[in-house]
C-alpha positions in Angstrom: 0.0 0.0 0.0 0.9 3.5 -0.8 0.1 6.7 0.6 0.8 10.2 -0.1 -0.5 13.9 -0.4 0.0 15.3 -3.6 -0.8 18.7 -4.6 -3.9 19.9 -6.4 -3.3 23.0 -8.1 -3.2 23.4 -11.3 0.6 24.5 -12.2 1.8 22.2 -9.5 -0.5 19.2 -10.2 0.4 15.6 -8.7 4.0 17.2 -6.9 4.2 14.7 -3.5 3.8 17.0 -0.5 4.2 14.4 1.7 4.5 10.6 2.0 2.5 8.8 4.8 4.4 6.5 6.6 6.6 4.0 4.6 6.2 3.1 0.8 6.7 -0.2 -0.2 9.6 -1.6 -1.2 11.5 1.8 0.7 12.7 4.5 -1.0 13.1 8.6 -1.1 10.4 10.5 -3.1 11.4 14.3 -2.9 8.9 16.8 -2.2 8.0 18.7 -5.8 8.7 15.4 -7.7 5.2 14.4 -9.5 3.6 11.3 -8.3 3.5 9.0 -11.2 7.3 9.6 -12.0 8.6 8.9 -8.0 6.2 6.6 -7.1 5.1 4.5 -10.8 8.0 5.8 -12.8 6.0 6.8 -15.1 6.2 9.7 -17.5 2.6 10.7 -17.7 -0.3 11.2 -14.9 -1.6 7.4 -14.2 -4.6 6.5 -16.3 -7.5 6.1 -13.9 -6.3 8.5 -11.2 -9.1 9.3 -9.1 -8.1 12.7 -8.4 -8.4 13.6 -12.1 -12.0 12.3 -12.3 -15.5 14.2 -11.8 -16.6 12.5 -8.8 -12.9 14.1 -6.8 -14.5 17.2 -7.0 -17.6 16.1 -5.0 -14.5 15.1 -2.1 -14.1 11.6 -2.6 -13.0 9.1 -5.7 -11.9 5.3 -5.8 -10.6 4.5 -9.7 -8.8 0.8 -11.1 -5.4 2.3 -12.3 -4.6 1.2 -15.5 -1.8 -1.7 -15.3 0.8 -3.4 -18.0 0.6 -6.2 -15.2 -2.1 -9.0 -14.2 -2.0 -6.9 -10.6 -5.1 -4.8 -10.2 -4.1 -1.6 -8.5 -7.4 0.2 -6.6 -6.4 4.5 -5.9 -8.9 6.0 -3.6 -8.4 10.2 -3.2 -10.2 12.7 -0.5 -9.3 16.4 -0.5 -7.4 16.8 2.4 -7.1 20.8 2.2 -8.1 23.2 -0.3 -5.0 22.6 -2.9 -3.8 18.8 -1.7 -5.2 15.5 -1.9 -4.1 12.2 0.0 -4.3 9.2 -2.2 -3.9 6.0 -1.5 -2.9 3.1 -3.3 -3.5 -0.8 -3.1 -2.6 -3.6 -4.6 -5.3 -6.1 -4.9 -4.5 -10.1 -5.4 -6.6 -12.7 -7.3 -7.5 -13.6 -3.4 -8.4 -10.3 -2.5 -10.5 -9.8 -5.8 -12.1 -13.1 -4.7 -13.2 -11.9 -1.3 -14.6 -8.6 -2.6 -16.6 -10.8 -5.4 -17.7 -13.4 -2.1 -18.8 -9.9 0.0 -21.0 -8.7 -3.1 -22.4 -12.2 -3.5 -23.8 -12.6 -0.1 -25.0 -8.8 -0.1 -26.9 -9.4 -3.2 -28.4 -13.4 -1.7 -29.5 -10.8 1.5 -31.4 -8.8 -0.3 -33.2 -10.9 -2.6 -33.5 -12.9 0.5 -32.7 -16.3 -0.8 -33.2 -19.2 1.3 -29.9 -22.1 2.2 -30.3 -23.7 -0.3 -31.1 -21.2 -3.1 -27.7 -20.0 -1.7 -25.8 -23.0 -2.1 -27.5 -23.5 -5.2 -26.5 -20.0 -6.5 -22.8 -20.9 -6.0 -23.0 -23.8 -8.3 -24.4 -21.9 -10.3 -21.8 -19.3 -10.5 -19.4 -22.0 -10.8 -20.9 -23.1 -14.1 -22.5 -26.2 -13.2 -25.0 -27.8 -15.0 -28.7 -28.3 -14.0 -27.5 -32.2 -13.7 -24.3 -31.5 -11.7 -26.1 -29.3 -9.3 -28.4 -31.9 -8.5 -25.8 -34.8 -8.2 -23.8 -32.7 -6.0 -26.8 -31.8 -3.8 -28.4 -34.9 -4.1 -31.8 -33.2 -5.7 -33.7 -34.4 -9.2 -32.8 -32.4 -11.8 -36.1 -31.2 -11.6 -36.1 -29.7 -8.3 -32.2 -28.0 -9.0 -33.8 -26.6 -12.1 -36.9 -25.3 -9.8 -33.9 -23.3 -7.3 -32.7 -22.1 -10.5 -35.9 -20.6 -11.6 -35.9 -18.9 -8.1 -33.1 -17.7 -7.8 -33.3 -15.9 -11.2 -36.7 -14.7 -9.9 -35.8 -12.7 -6.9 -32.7 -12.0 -8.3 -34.6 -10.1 -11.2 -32.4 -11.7 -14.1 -33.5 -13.8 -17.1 -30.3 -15.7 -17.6 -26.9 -17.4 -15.4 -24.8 -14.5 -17.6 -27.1 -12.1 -16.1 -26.2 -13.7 -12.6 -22.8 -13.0 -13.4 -23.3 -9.1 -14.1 -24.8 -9.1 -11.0 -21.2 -9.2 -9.4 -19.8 -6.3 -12.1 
């Protein structure tokens, strides 16, 4: 994780102000250097930076940084003052991805209050199992796995599995 204040104004756009506590691996980033050259040695502002999007202005903004890597990098920005910014940087691994996904799963199995074993049938369902998998796994007919099925897509107010999928996007 990375953290740091950058500056805001327009001639002195993404300069680091200040570095909250340690960067990862170590290293020295000078005041007045701009962000995406100390800290992403890059030569141009990040694509994706959240303080350079709309919703910054309303105070807040969380933006997917673009990435030549498999990594998924997640930069979150509040206005600290009236001409800085402290953003913050992470990292996230296919696990963490995974947990976020899991999170939004059971969110959206609350609310459409689904019942056991709608649930457990919803996971093998995002899994990509088959009406006949489902109900060998479970030990249901067909009939009955295909019957969760129907409810689930019901109260989840989607017509197809793909849709149950872009419920999690």
């Amino acid at each position: 994780m990375r953290r740091y204040v950058i500056s805001t104004k327009l001639r002195t756009w993404g300069s680091v102000v200040a570095v909250i506590g340690q960067l990862e691996p170590p290293a020295v980033t000078p005041a007045g250097t701009r962000c995406y050259v100390a800290l992403a040695g890059r030569t141009a502002p990040c694509e994706g930076c959240p303080v350079r999007t709309t919703s910054f202005e309303k105070g807040e903004a969380v933006s997917i940084l673009a990435s030549d890597t498999r990594d998924m990098w997640v930069a979150s920005a509040r206005r600290t003052a009236r001409d800085t910014a402290e953003v913050t940087v992470r990292c996230l691994d296919d696990a963490a991805i995974a947990v976020v996904i899991r999170e939004k799963l059971q969110r959206v199995a609350r609310a459409a209050q689904l019942s056991a074993r709608e649930r457990t049938v919803l996971d093998l369902l995002l899994l990509g199992r088959r009406n006949d998998e489902i109900a060998e796994t479970l030990e249901i007919s067909v009939r009955t796995a295909k019957f969760h099925q129907a409810n689930i897509l019901k109260k989840l107010d989607v017509d197809s599995r793909l849709d149950l999928l872009r419920l999690l996007l």
